[in-house]
C-alpha positions, 0 to 999 in steps of 0.5 A: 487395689479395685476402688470397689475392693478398697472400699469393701476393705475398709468397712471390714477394718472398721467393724473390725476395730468396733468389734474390739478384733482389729488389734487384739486377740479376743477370744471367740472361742470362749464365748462360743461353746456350749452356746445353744438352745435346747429344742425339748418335746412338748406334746402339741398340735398346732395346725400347719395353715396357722400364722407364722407366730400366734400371738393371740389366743390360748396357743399364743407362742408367747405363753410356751416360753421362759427367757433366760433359759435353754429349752425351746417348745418343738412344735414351736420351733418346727412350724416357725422353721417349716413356715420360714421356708415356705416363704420367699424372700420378698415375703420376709423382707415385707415382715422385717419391723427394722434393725434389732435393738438389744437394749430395747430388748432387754428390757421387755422382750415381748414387744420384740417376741414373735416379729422379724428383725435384721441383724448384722455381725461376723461369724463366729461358729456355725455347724448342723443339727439334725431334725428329728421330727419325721414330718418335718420337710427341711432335715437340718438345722443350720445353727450358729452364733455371730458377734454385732459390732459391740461383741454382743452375741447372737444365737440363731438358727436358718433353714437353709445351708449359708454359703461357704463362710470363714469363721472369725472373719465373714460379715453376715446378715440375718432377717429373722424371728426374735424367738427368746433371750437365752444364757449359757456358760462360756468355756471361762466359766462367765455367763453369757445372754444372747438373743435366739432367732430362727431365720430362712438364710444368712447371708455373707456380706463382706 
């Protein structure tokens, strides 16, 4: 084995052994359905040169959301999504605030609301949405969930198609905006929270 692959081997089987998948059978599966966040209707202009999340004023984003439950505003989710794209990716690097921490998190969600974070994981599910909104440039919404290294989900959504990936096995990276906390049941019947973030693009890393 290459030395570079002997050592790409070896980051694997420890964030394999971390995520608890080294030497048993967890069950994504059952964590994964019905893990999603509703985009409802709500009726509202929100200029298209306005910042990529308001924070201020009586349009801030921050009003419009509820965490702990599905529903994400659409005019909300279709400029963060609209205005993601647009940028490059030096721009986004220069927004990340640091590596996510859901403990922190957890416990006051608006210091992380709004701002772009790193996160890392294996892939668990990812599929296509379709945008329904005529206006909207980017026609699909890749959408999906991925497992950090204490099997802690994590929901998100990119603009842009990912590589091919293999489900269960790929180690990704996202640079993303923590839009809320959100809980959905697992097949089993147990209530999962996970955190929600939109993104540009997610990358393979191993």
């Amino acid at each position: 084995m290459r030395p570079d692959c002997a050592i790409i081997a070896a980051v694997r089987t420890l964030f394999l052994g971390l995520l608890g998948l080294a030497g048993c059978s967890y069950s994504l599966d059952r964590d994964i359905v019905n893990a999603r966040a509703d985009i409802v209707d709500l009726q509202r202009k929100i200029p298209p040169e306005s910042p990529l999340w308001i924070f201020e004023g009586p349009d801030r984003f921050d009003s419009f959301l509820t965490d702990y439950d599905l529903g994400v505003p659409d005019f909300l989710y279709h400029h963060v999504r609209r205005r993601l794209d647009a940028m490059s990716d030096q721009e986004i690097d220069g927004l990340v605030k640091g590596e996510f921490n859901p403990e922190e998190c957890s416990r006051d969600p608006g210091l992380f609301r709004g701002k772009m974070w790193r996160l890392h994981g294996m892939i668990g599910e990812l599929h296509a949405e379709q945008i329904t909104d005529p206006k909207h440039p980017v026609k699909l919404a890749h959408a999906g969930v991925f497992f950090d290294s204490a099997t802690r989900p994590v929901l998100f959504h990119v603009t842009r198609k990912p590589d091919v990936l293999t489900l269960r096995e790929d180690l990704v990276e996202i640079r993303a905006i923590f839009v809320k906390w959100i809980e959905y049941k697992t097949r089993s019947g147990r209530q999962v929270t996970a955190p929600f973030f939109i993104g540009k693009s997610l990358r393979r890393t191993l």
